[in-house]
C-alpha positions in Angstrom: 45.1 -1.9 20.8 42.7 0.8 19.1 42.7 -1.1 16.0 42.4 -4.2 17.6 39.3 -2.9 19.2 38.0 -1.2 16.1 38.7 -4.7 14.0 36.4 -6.7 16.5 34.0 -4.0 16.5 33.8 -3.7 12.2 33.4 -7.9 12.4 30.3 -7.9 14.5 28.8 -5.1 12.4 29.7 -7.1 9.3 27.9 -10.3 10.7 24.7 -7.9 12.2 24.2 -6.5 8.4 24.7 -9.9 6.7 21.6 -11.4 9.0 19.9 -8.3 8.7 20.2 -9.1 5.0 18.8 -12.4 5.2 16.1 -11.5 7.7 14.9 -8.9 5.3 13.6 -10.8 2.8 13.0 -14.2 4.9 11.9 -13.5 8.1 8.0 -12.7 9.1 8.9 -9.6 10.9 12.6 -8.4 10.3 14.9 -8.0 13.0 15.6 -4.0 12.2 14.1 -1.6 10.7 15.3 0.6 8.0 16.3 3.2 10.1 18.6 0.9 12.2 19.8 -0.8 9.4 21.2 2.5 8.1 22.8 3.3 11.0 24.7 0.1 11.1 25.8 0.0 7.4 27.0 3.4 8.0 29.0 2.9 11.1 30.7 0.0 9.1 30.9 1.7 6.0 33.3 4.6 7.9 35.4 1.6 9.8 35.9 0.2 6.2 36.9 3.6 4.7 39.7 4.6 7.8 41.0 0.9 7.0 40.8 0.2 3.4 41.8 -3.3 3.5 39.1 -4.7 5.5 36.7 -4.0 2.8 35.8 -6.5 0.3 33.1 -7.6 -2.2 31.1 -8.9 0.0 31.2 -6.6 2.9 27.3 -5.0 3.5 29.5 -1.7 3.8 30.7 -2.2 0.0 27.2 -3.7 -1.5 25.3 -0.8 0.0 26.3 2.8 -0.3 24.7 4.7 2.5 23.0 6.9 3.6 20.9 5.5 1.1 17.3 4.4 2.1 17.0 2.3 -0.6 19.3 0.2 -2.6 17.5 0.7 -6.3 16.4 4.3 -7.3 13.4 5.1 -8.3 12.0 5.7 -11.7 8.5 6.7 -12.6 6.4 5.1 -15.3 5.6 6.9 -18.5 2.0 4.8 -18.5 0.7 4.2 -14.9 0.6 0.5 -14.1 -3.1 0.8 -13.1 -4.8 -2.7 -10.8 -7.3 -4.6 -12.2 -10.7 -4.8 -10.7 -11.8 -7.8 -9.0 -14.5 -10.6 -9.6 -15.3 -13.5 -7.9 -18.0 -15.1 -9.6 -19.1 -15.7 -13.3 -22.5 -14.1 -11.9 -19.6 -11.2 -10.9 -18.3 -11.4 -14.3 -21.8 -11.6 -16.1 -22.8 -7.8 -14.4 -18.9 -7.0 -15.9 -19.9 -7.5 -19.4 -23.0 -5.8 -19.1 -21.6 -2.7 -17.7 -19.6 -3.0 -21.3 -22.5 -2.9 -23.1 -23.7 -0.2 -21.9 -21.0 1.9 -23.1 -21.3 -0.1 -26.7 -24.7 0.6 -27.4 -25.6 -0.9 -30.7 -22.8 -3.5 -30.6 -22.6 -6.9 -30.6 -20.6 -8.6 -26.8 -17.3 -8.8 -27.9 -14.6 -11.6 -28.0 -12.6 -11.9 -25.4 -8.9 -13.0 -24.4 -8.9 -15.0 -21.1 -5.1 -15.8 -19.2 -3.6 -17.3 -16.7 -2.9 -14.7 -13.6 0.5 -15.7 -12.3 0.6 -15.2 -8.7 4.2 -13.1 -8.6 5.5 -9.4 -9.0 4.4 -7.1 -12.1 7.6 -5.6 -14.3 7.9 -2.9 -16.8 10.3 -3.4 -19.3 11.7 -0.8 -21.6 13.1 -1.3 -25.1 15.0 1.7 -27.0 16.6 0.1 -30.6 15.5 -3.2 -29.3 17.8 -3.1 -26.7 16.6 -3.7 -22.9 16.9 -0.2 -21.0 15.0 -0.5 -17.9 13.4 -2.8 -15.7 11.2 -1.0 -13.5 9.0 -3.0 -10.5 4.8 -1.9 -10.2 5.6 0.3 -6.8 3.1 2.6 -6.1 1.5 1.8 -9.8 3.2 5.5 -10.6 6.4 5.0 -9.4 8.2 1.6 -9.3 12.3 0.8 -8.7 14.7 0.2 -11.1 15.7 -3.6 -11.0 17.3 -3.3 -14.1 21.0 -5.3 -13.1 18.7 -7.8 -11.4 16.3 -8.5 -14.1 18.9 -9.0 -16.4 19.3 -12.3 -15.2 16.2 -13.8 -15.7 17.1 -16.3 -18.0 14.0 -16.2 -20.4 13.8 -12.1 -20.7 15.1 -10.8 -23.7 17.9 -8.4 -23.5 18.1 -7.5 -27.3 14.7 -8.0 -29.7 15.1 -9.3 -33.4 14.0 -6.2 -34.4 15.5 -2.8 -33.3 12.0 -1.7 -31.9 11.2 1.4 -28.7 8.4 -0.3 -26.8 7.9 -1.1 -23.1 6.3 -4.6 -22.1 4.3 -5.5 -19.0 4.7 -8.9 -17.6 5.1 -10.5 -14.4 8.4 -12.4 -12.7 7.6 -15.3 -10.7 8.9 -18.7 -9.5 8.1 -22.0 -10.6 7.3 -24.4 -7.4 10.2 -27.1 -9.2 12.8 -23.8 -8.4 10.9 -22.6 -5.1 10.9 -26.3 -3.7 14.9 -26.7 -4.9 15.8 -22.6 -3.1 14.5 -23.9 -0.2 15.8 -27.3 -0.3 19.2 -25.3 -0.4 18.6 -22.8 1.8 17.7 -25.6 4.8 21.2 -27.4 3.8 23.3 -24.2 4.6 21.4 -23.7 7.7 19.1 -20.8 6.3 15.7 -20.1 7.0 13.1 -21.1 4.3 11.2 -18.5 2.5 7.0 -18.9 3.5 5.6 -18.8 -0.3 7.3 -18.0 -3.7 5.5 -14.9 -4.7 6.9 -13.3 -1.6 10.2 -15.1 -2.2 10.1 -13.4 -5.9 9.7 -10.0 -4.8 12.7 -10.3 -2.4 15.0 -12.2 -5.0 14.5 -9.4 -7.4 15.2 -6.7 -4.6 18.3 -8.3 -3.3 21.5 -6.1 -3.6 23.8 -9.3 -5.3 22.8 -9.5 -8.6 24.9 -12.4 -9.3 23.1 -14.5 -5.8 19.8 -13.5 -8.2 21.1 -15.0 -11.5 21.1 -18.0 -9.3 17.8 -18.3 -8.2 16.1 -18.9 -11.5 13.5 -16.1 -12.2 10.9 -16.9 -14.6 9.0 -14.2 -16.7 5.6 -14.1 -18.2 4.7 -11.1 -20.8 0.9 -10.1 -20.7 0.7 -6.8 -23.1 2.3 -3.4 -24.1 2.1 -0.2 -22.6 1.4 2.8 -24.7 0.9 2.5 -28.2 -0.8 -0.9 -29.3 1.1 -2.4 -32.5 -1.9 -4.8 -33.2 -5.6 -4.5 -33.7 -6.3 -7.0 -31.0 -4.7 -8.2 -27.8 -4.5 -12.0 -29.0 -2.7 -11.0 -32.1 -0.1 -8.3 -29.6 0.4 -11.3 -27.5 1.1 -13.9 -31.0 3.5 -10.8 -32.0 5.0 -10.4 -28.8 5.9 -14.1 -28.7 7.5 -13.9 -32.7 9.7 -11.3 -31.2 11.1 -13.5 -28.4 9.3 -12.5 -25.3 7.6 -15.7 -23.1 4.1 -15.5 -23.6 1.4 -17.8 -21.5 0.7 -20.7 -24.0 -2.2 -20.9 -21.7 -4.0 -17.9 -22.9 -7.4 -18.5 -25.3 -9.0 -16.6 -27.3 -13.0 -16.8 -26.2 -15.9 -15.6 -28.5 -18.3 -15.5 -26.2 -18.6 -14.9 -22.3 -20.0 -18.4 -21.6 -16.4 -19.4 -23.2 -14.9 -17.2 -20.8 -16.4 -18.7 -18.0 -15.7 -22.4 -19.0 -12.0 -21.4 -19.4 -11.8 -20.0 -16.2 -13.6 -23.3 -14.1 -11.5 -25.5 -15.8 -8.4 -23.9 -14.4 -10.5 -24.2 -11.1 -9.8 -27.4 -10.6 -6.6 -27.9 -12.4 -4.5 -25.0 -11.2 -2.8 -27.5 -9.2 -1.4 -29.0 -11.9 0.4 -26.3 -12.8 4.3 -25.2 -12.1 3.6 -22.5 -10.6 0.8 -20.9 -8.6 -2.5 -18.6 -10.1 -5.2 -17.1 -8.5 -7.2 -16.0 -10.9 -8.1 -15.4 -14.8 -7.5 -12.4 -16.1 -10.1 -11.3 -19.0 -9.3 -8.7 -21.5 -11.5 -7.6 -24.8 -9.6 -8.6 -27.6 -10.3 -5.6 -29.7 -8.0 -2.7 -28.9 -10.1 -0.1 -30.7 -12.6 -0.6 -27.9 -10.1 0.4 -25.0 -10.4 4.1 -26.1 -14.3 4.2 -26.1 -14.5 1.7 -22.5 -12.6 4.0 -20.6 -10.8 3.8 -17.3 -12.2 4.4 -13.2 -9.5 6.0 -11.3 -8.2 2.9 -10.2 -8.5 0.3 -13.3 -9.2 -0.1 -16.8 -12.8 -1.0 -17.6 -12.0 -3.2 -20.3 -10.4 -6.0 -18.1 -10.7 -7.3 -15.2 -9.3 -10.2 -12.6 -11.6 -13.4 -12.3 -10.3 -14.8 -9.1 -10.8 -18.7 -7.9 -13.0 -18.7 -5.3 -11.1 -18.2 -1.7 -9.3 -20.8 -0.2 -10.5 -22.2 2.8 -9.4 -24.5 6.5 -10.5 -25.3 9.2 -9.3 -24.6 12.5 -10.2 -24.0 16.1 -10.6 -20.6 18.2 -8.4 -20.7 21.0 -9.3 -17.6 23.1 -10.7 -13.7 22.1 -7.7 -11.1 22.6 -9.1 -7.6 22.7 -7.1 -4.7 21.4 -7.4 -1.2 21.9 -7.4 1.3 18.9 -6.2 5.1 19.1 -10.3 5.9 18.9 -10.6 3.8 22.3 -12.3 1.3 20.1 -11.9 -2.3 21.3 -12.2 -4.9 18.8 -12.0 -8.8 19.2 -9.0 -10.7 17.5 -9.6 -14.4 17.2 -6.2 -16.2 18.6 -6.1 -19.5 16.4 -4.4 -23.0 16.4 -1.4 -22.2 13.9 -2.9 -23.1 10.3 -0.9 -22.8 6.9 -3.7 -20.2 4.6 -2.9 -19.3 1.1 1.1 -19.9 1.5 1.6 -18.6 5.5 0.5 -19.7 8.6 -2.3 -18.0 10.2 -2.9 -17.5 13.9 -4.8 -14.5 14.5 -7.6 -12.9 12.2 -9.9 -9.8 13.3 -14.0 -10.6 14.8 -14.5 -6.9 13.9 -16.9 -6.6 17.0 -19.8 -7.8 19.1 -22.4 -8.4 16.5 -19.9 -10.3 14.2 -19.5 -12.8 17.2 -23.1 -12.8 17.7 -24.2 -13.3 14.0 -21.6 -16.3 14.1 -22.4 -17.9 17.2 -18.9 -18.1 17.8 -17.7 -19.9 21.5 -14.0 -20.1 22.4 -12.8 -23.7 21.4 -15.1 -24.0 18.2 -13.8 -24.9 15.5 -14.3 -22.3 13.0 -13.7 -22.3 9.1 -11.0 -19.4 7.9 -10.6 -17.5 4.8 -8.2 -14.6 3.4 -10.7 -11.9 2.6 -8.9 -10.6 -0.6 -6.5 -13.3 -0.2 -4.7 -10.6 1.8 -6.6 -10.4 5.7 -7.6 -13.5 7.4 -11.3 -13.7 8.4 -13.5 -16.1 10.6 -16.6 -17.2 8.3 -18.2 -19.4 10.0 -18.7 -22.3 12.6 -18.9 -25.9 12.6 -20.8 -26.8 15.5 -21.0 -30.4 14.9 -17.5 -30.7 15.9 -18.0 -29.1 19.4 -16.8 -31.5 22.1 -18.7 -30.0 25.1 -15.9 -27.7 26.6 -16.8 -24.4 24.2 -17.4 -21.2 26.6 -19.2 -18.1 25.6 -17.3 -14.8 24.5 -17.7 -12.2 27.1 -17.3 -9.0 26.4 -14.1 -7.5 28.5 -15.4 -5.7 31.9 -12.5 -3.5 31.5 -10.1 -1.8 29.2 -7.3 -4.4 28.8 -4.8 -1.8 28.8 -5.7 1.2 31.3 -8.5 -1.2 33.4 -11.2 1.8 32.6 -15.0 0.0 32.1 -15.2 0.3 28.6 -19.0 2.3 27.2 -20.9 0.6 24.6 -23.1 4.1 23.5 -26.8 3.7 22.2 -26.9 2.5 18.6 -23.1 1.6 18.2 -21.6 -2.0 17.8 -18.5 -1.1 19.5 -16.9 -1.2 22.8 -14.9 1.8 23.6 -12.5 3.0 26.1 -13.5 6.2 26.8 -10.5 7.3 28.9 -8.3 9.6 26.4 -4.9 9.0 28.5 -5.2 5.0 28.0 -1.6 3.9 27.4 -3.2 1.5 24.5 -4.6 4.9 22.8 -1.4 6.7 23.2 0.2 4.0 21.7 -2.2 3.9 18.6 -2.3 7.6 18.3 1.6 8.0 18.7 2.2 5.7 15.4 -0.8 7.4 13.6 0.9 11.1 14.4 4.4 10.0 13.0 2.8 8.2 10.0 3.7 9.0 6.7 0.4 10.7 6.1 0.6 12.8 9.3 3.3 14.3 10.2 6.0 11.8 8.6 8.4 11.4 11.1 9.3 8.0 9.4 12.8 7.3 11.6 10.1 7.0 14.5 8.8 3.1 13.6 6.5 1.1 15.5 9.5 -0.9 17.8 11.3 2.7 18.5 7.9 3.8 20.0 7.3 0.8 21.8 10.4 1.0 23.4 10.2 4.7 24.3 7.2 3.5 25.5 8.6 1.1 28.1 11.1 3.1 29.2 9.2 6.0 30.4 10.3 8.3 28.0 7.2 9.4 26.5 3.5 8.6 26.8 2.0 11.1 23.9 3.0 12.1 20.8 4.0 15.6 22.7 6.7 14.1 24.5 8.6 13.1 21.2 9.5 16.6 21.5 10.8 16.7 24.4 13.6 13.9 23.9 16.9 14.6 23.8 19.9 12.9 21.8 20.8 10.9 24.4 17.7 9.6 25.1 17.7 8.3 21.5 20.8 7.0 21.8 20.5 5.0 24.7 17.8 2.7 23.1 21.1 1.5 20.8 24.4 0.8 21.9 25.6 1.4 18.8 23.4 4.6 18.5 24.7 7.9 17.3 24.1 8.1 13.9 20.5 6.5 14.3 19.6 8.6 17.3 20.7 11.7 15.5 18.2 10.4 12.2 15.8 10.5 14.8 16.6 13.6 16.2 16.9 15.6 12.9 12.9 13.8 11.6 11.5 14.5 15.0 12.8 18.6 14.7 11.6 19.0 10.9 8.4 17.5 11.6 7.7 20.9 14.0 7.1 22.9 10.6 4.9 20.5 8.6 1.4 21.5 6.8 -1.3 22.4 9.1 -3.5 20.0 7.5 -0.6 17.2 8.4 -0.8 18.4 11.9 -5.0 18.1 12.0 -4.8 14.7 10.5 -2.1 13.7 13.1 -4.0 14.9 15.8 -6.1 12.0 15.2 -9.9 14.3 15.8 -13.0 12.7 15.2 -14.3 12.0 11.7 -11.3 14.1 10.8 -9.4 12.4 7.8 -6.9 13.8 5.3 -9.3 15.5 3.2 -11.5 17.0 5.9 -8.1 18.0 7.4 -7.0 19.9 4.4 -10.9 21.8 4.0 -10.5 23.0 7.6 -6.4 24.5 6.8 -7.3 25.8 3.3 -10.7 27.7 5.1 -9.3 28.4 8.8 -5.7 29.5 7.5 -3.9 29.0 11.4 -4.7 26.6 14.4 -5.4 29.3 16.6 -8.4 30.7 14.5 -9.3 27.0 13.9 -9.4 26.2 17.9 -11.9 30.0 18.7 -14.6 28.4 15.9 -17.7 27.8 17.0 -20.0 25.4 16.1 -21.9 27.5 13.3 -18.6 28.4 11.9 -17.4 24.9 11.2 -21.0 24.1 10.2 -20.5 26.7 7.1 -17.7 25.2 6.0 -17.7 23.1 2.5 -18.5 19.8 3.3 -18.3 19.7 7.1 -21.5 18.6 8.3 -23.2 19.5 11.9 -21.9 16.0 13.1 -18.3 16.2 12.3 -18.7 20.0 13.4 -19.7 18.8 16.7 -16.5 16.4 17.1 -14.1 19.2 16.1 -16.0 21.8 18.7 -15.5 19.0 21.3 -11.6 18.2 20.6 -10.4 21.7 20.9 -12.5 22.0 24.2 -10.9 18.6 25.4 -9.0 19.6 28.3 -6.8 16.6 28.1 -6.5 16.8 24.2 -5.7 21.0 24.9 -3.0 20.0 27.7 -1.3 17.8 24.9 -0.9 20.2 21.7 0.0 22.9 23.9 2.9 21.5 25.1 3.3 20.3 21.2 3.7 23.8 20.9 5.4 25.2 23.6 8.1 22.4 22.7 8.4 24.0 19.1 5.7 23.0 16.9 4.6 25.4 14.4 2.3 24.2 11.8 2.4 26.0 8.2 -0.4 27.6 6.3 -1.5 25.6 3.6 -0.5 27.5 0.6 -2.2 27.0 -2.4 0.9 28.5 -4.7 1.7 31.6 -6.4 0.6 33.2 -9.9 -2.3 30.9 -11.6 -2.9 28.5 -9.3 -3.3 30.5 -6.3 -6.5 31.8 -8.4 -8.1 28.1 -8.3 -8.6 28.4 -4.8 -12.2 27.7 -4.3 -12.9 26.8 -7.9 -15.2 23.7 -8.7 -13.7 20.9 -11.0 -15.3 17.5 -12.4 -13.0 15.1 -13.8 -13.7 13.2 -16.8 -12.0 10.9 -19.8 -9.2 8.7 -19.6 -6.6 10.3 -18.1 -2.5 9.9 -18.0 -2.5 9.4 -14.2 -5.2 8.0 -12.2 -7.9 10.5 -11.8 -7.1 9.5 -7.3 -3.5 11.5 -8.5 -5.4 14.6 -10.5 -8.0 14.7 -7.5 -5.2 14.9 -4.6 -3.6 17.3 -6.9 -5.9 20.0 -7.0 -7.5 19.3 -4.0 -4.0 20.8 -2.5 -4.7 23.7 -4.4 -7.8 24.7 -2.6 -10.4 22.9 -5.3 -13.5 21.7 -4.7 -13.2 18.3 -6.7 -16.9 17.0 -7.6 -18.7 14.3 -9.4 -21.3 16.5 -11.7 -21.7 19.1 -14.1 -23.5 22.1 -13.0 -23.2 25.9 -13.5 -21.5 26.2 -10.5 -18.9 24.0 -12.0 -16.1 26.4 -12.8 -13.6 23.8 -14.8 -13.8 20.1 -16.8 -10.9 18.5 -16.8 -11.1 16.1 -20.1 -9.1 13.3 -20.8 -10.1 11.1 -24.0 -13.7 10.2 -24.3 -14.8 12.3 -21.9 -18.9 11.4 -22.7 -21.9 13.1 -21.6 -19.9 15.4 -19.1 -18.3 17.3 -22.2 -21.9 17.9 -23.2 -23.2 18.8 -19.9 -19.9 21.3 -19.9 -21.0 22.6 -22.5 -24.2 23.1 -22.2 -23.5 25.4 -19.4 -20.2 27.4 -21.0 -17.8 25.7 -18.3 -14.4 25.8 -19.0 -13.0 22.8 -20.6 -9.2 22.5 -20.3 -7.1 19.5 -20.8 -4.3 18.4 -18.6 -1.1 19.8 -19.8 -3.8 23.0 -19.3 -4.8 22.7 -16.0 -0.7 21.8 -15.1 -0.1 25.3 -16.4 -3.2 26.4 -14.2 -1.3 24.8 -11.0 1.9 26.4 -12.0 3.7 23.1 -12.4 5.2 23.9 -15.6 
């Protein structure tokens, strides 16, 4: 009978991880979250191990191997996979090229290589001996996951080269709309949902956990350039080489002499694109000459010597069918336009923000107009405009809400502000907010704590701050599951490690004021504990590096909150016990309070190097001064290796100032 029950119990798990599957990379808003999903996989991964012959190939229990959070590990890029910056008009692309010639003084404009962007999911792919090693998705741009098995079946990537060559190529894996329209075709006849656009559709193929489901799917790669060393002089002649050595390279591409040819290239594919296979939303425009790359540089975020030249923004029309208005964890209330369904940029659209009460005014928006809609970014939906010759007569102004929409509090619009806020700090809607910014990853990480766990603690009563997460117990947790235990106890254990986390996590968490991560860190590198923290006066904060008299002000006013006090108390009394921020041992505890300016082209993004030292108690500025206690140089560091100099500062480089943070 045990069995019995334990057989019928392993079959629904089965069928709850195969949907789960499906839903993860079809479905708008997946029907568990990771932390669920791991609980189930586990539960039937131990009914499969006490009964051995229940497993199988295809059981979720065999595919995954938990308590894995991922199903591909990790692997971190020798060369950072950097984004390009944007454009969005030749005008856009005209200042571009003059910002180059400012850094090539005496030169001529040089040529140019102008291709195709392919709207899919940028690869790294690793050749040792001309053999295929890795296969390594963009991730974070510094860390990706190794899709090696997956990639493998792309049909046209190489998996041995004619020549026995160590290199790592950059291209992107996409589908073409003839295989797109033919997965969904298939997927509809076995009674499966369709997936909304094909680059989305691509990043889940490649990250499915079957690698022989992906070999049937039919992947398509596009190469776009080398990391590392360059084997060429130019880009057009890598590209030609790449080509000779098997890889697929855009026959699209062109070589352009000149800007103007740049900009012809790119609005003829304008209003072509839709005659392609697949689906662009740009031009990507590199200099063709690789010795430049060295003297143009890098930002922290992109190379200077390329850029993305995207098509102008698709746009539709649609009508405004009422304002909703939400409530942030500031007490902020901002309209969100609720829209007739409209398909925008490969998904449907029915709700885009109206940012506040000027927006609405500058537009002239009424409820029932019919209003023209645009992806800012092509990522966030936003209301541009109006078209008031198709109003019919029944459009009604947009009032502003007489109340909070959650806690029914009038809502204070203060002198010189555009927004409406909710000024009562116990507002359910607040709590809400400020609950999922506490546990976020850049708080106080709590990550088994996800937004439907907390709306569902939320409904039953058992919480309403983010002090009460202490306070639950195991079964608590484990009531919100009937299949709970494992999950609740996840929760449990992330909930009680969070107590000991950084002070300057805890500060960020708290969600004070014009109190971000860095300003969180300043005040827990200068202020050491909370308690000192909470006695400063105003003239203390004040004298504190980069805290102003206006963010001084807000902190004062938190940590004399009585509401705000009442809830970090019992934080505390419940076990919390935020760390000092340590800025290490030996060296590195010494460049605590240092001043360094970052310069060159660096390994990693100079975001990383910044975050990096920052951690260690530096003061990270923009100029050379002599108060300036270190440069760090990457190549071509420019006039700030003069200025350095000038003034006997310190130049190291960065395997230097690694040995500096004691990260040898």
């Amino acid at each position: 009978m045990a069995q019995s029950s334990e057989r019928k119990q392993w079959e629904q798990l089965r069928h709850q991880a195969r949907r789960a599957l499906v839903d993860y990379y079809t479905a708008p808003a997946p029907g568990l979250d990771d932390a669920a999903y791991d609980a189930l996989v586990a539960e039937l991964a131990r009914l499969e191990r006490k009964h051995p012959a229940w497993s199988g190939w295809d059981s979720p229990g065999t595919r995954v191997a938990p308590p894995a959070l991922q199903p591909f590990p990790t692997r971190r890029h020798a060369t950072p996979m950097l984004s390009l910056a944007n454009l969005y008009s030749v005008a856009e692309l005209e200042d571009w090229e003059q910002s180059l010639l400012r850094l090539l003084p005496d030169r001529p404009p040089p040529a140019y290589v102008a291709e195709l962007k392919v709207d899919g999911l940028a690869i790294a792919l690793a050749y040792e001996d001309g053999r295929l090693v890795s296969a390594v998705t963009r991730g974070d741009g510094q860390t990706g996951e190794d899709v090696t098995p997956n990639a493998k079946t792309i049909p046209n990537l190489p998996h041995r080269l004619k020549t026995a060559l160590r290199l790592e190529v950059r291209g992107e894996v996409y589908y073409t709309l003839t295989a797109f329209t033919e997965l969904n075709a298939e997927r509809e006849r076995a009674g499966e949902p369709a997936f909304k656009n094909p680059r989305n559709a691509a990043a889940g193929t490649l990250r499915m956990l079957d690698s022989g489901a992906v070999g049937q799917r039919r992947l398509d790669l596009v190469v776009y350039g080398l990391a590392g060393a360059a084997r060429k002089k130019t880009h057009s002649a890598t590209l030609e080489w790449l080509g000779e050595l098997g890889f697929p390279v855009s026959p699209e591409r062109r070589r352009c002499k000149t800007l103007q040819d740049v900009a012809a290239y790119y609005g003829r594919w304008g209003k072509t694109r839709d005659t392609l296979d697949y689906h662009i939303d740009g031009v990507v425009v590199k200099v063709d000459d690789l010795a430049l790359y060295d003297t143009l540089g890098m930002t922290a975020k992109s190379p200077r010597w390329a850029a993305a030249l995207k098509f102008e923004a698709e746009q539709v029309t649609t009508r405004l069918r009422d304002v909703i208005w939400q409530v942030g964890r500031t007490g902020v209330l901002t309209p969100v336009a609720d829209l007739e369904p409209v398909q925008l940029g490969g998904t449907t659209v029915s709700r885009a923000t109206l940012h506040n009460l000027d927006q609405i005014e500058r537009l002239g928006l009424k409820v029932g107009d019919a209003v023209y809609l645009v992806k800012g970014g092509e990522i966030i939906p936003k209301v541009i405009g109006v078209d008031t010759s198709a109003r019919r007569g029944r459009e009604r102004p947009i009032v502003p809400p007489a109340q909070c929409p959650s806690c029914k509090a009038p809502p204070l619009r203060r002198e010189g502000e555009v927004d409406l806020t909710c000024v009562n700090p116990l507002c359910p809607a607040q709590q809400a907010e400020r609950i999922r910014h506490f546990v976020s990853r850049r708080a106080m990480d709590i990550d088994s704590v996800g937004e439907k766990i907390i709306e569902e603690l939320l409904s039953r009563g058992l919480i309403g701050s983010y002090a009460d997460l202490y306070a639950l117990t195991f079964d608590q947790v484990a009531s919100l599951k009937k299949e709970g235990k494992v999950f609740a106890q996840k929760i449990v254990d992330a909930i009680d490690a969070s107590k000991t986390r950084p002070l300057d996590r805890l500060l960020h968490g708290l969600g004070i004021p014009l109190v971000g991560e860095r300003t969180a860190r300043v005040l827990a590198r200068h202020f050491k504990t909370l308690d000192v923290l909470r006695e400063a006066a105003v003239e203390e904060l004040e004298n504190v590096n980069e805290i102003g008299s206006i963010t001084a002000e807000a902190i004062h006013g938190f940590f004399r909150d009585r509401d705000q006090m009442a809830l970090l108390q019992r934080a505390l009394k419940l076990g919390v016990d935020p760390q000092p921020l340590e800025a290490g041992g030996g060296e590195a505890a010494a460049l605590a309070g240092k001043t360094v300016v970052i310069t060159g082209t660096l390994s990693e993004p100079r975001g990383v190097w910044k975050d990096r030292l920052e951690r260690a108690g530096v003061t990270v500025t923009g100029s050379v001064s002599k108060k300036t206690d270190y440069l760090l140089a990457g190549e071509s560091p420019g006039s700030k290796l003069d200025a350095a100099q000038e003034h006997g500062v310190r130049v190291v480089t960065e395997q230097e100032m690694t040995r500096l943070l004691g990260r040898n």
